[in-house]
C-alpha positions as CSV (number, residue, x, y, z in Angstrom):
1,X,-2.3,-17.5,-12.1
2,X,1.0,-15.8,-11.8
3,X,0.5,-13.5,-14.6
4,X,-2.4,-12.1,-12.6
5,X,-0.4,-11.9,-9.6
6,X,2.6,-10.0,-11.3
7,X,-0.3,-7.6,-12.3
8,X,-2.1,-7.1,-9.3
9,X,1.4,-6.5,-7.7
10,X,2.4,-3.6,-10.4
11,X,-0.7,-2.1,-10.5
12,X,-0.4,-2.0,-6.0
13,X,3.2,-0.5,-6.4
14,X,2.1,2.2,-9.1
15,X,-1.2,3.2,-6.8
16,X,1.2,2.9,-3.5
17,X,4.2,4.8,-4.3
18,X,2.5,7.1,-6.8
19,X,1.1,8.8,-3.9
20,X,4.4,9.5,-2.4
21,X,5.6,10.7,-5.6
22,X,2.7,13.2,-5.8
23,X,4.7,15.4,-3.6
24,X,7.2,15.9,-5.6
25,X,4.9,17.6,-7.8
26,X,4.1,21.5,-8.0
27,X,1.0,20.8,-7.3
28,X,-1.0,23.1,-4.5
29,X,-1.4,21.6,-0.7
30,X,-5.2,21.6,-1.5
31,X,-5.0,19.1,-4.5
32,X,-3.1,17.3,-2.2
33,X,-4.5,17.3,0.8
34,X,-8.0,16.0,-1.8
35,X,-6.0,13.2,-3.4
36,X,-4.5,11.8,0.0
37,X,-8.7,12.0,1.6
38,X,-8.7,10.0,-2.1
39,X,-6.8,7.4,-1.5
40,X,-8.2,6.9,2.4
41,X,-11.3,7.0,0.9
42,X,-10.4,4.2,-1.5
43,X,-8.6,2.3,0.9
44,X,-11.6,2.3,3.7
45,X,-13.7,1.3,1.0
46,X,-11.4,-2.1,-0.2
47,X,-9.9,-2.5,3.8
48,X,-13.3,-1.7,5.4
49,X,-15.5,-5.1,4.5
50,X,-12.6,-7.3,5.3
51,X,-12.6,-5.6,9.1
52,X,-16.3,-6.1,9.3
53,X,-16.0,-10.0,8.3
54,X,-13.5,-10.1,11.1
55,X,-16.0,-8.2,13.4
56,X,-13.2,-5.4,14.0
57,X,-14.4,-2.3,12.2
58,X,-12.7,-0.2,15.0
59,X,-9.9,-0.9,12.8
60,X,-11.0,1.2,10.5
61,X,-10.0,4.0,12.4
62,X,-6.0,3.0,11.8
63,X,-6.2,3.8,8.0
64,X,-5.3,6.9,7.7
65,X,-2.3,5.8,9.4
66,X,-2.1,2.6,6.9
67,X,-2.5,4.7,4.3
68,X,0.7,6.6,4.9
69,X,2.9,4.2,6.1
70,X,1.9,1.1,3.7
71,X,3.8,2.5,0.3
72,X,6.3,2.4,2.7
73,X,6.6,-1.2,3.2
74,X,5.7,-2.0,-0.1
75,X,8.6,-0.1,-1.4
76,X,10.6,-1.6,1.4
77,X,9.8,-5.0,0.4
78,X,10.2,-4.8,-3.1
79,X,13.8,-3.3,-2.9
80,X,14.3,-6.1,-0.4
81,X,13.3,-9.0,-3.2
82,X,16.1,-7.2,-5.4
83,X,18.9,-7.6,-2.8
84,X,18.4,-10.3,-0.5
85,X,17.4,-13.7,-0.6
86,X,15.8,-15.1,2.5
87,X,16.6,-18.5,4.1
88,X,15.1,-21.3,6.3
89,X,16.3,-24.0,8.2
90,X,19.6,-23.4,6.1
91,X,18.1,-23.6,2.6
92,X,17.3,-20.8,0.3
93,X,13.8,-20.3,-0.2
Protein backbone atom coordinates (compact mmCIF):
# COMPACT_ATOMS: atom_id res chain seq x y z
CA UNK A 1 0.00 0.00 0.00
CA UNK A 2 1.14 3.44 0.82
CA UNK A 3 3.96 2.47 3.01
CA UNK A 4 5.35 0.83 -0.10
CA UNK A 5 4.81 3.76 -2.13
CA UNK A 6 6.55 6.23 0.45
CA UNK A 7 9.46 3.72 -0.02
CA UNK A 8 9.71 3.32 -3.48
CA UNK A 9 9.53 7.11 -3.61
CA UNK A 10 12.66 7.71 -1.07
CA UNK A 11 14.62 5.10 -2.26
CA UNK A 12 13.92 7.01 -6.35
CA UNK A 13 14.87 10.50 -4.70
CA UNK A 14 18.12 9.00 -2.85
CA UNK A 15 19.23 7.02 -6.34
CA UNK A 16 18.06 10.40 -8.40
CA UNK A 17 19.55 13.19 -6.70
CA UNK A 18 22.54 11.20 -5.26
CA UNK A 19 23.92 11.27 -8.63
CA UNK A 20 23.84 15.00 -8.78
CA UNK A 21 25.33 15.18 -5.43
CA UNK A 22 28.25 12.95 -6.59
CA UNK A 23 29.81 15.95 -8.09
CA UNK A 24 30.14 17.66 -5.34
CA UNK A 25 32.53 15.13 -4.36
CA UNK A 26 36.48 15.08 -4.76
CA UNK A 27 36.14 12.32 -6.58
CA UNK A 28 38.29 12.01 -10.11
CA UNK A 29 36.26 12.75 -13.67
CA UNK A 30 36.99 9.01 -14.34
CA UNK A 31 34.93 7.57 -11.31
CA UNK A 32 32.53 9.76 -12.58
CA UNK A 33 32.27 9.56 -15.81
CA UNK A 34 31.95 5.17 -14.72
CA UNK A 35 29.16 5.93 -12.21
CA UNK A 36 27.09 8.19 -14.59
CA UNK A 37 27.60 4.96 -17.73
CA UNK A 38 26.30 3.25 -14.10
CA UNK A 39 23.31 4.71 -13.75
CA UNK A 40 22.50 4.74 -17.84
CA UNK A 41 23.30 1.37 -17.70
CA UNK A 42 20.81 0.77 -14.85
CA UNK A 43 18.31 2.93 -16.16
CA UNK A 44 18.26 1.20 -19.95
CA UNK A 45 18.07 -1.89 -18.12
CA UNK A 46 14.60 -0.95 -15.87
CA UNK A 47 13.29 1.85 -18.87
CA UNK A 48 14.38 -0.50 -21.81
CA UNK A 49 11.46 -3.51 -21.50
CA UNK A 50 8.75 -1.05 -20.94
CA UNK A 51 9.82 0.70 -24.53
CA UNK A 52 9.85 -2.68 -26.13
CA UNK A 53 6.24 -3.52 -24.76
CA UNK A 54 5.30 -0.31 -26.33
CA UNK A 55 7.22 -1.41 -29.59
CA UNK A 56 9.35 1.91 -29.32
CA UNK A 57 12.84 0.83 -28.41
CA UNK A 58 14.20 3.74 -30.45
CA UNK A 59 13.41 5.45 -27.34
CA UNK A 60 16.01 4.00 -25.78
CA UNK A 61 18.30 6.11 -27.48
CA UNK A 62 16.85 9.41 -25.26
CA UNK A 63 18.28 8.00 -21.89
CA UNK A 64 21.23 9.29 -21.55
CA UNK A 65 19.40 12.45 -21.87
CA UNK A 66 16.65 11.06 -19.25
CA UNK A 67 19.18 10.13 -17.14
CA UNK A 68 20.40 13.67 -16.68
CA UNK A 69 17.56 15.62 -16.75
CA UNK A 70 15.05 13.21 -14.60
CA UNK A 71 16.69 14.00 -10.89
CA UNK A 72 15.81 17.18 -12.08
CA UNK A 73 12.19 16.89 -12.09
CA UNK A 74 12.09 14.73 -9.35
CA UNK A 75 13.69 17.31 -7.25
CA UNK A 76 11.48 19.80 -8.90
CA UNK A 77 8.50 18.07 -7.94
CA UNK A 78 9.16 17.20 -4.60
CA UNK A 79 10.06 20.78 -3.58
CA UNK A 80 6.87 21.67 -5.38
CA UNK A 81 4.56 19.16 -3.00
CA UNK A 82 6.23 21.23 -0.05
CA UNK A 83 5.03 24.68 -1.34
CA UNK A 84 2.18 24.53 -3.35
CA UNK A 85 -0.98 22.90 -3.39
CA UNK A 86 -2.63 22.31 -6.70
CA UNK A 87 -6.31 22.87 -7.57
CA UNK A 88 -9.14 21.80 -9.86
CA UNK A 89 -12.29 22.98 -10.99
CA UNK A 90 -11.85 25.40 -7.76
CA UNK A 91 -11.30 22.67 -5.15
CA UNK A 92 -8.12 21.70 -3.62
CA UNK A 93 -6.99 18.42 -4.50
Amino acid sequence: GDRFANYLAIFGLIYHVGFWLMFLTDASWNQLTILFYWKILLDGLLIFPYLRILKRSWLGLFIPIFSMIYPIYMLMILVMTLFYEPEWKGRSI
